[in-house]
Phi, psi and omega in degrees: 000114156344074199308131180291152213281329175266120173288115161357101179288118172262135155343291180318297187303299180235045124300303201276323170334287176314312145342265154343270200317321182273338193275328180289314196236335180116177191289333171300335184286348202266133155191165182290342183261348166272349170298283182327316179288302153333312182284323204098010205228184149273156176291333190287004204242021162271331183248045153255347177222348179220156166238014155213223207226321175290327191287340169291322169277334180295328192290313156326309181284309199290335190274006163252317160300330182312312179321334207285148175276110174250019197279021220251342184246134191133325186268348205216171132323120190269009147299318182293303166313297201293294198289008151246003145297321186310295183306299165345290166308306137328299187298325187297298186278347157324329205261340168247104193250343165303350162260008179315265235286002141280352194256288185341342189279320215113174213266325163077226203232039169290110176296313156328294163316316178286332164268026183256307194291318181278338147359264178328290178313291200308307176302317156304313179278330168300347228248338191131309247283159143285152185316330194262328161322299161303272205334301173321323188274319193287322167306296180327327180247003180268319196290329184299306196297325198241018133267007178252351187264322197315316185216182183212112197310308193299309196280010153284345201251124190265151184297043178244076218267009177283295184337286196288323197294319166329303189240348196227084167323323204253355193270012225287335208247335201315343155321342189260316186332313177312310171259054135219080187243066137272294200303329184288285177345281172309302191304331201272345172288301288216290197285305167320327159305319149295321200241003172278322201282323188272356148278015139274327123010270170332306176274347181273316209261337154324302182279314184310311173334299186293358189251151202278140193295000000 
């Protein structure tokens, strides 16, 4: 029998299309007939395997949460965990930013998403937290990580040094910023990081106080 000319469409195959297509151009670019058109294939033979366009970004979103280490709570200290989920987490969506803001609604019925966020819980309420408290921190490091993966603070500032130097005393240099924007980018993660953890540090030993032995 003759091997087909098209390599077989898979559940895998167009994820990783839809991936590519949104990491090149953003979530606008994604539709089904340019997914399609991308595959090689017709469109209806796409809802042989998703039956919409949200379940392909859902699918999307969760193959980057995969990327994420969630094995570090349970294992560490959970200050020592949360900062290498955090770092984790980051790389993951740095590498995709065009998907923040759908991984941003929340995790919904994403199975990848749902085993991160009972980690992330489960590793803190064992850790001492009170419940409501954990919650508060995995939002709180969710609101972080992926406003800090959405964008990049240096490269807002355009190569233009007439711009600043005209009106903005103090912004004289900000032109410069674009070329360094790993190290700003990174250092301002890096400095944020350090000061969520250790004043959350700071409330854990609060709270634990209050809490009966």
């Amino acid at each position: 029998m003759a091997r087909p000319r098209q390599a077989l469409l898979s559940r895998q195959r167009i994820v990783a299309t839809a991936t590519a297509v949104i990491d090149a151009e953003g979530l606008a670019a994604l539709s089904i007939r340019r997914l399609a058109t991308e595959l090689g294939v017709q469109g209806p033979s796409l809802y042989n395997h998703f039956a919409t366009k949200e379940e392909i970004l859902d699918a999307v979103a969760d193959a980057v949460i995969e990327q994420v280490d969630i094995s570090v709570f349970g294992r560490f200290d959970w200050r020592v965990a949360l900062r290498r989920w955090a770092r984790s987490y980051r790389d993951a969506l740095t590498a995709h930013p065009n998907i923040v803001p759908h991984l941003a609604q929340g995790p919904g019925r994403r199975p990848t998403a749902l085993a991160m966020a009972d980690a992330v819980y489960g590793g803190l309420v064992d850790a001492g937290w009170p419940p409501a408290r954990a919650t508060h921190i995995g939002a709180l490091m969710r609101y972080f990580v992926a406003g800090s993966a959405l964008g990049s603070f240096a490269r807002g500032f355009v190569d233009d040094p007439q711009l600043y130097a005209d009106r903005y005393p103090h912004l004289t240099r900000a032109h410069l910023l674009a070329d360094h924007q790993k190290s700003v980018d990174e250092g301002a993660f890096a400095l944020g990081l350090d000061a969520l953890i250790d004043g959350l540090a700071r409330l854990y030993e609060d709270v634990v106080g209050e809490l009966p032995d």
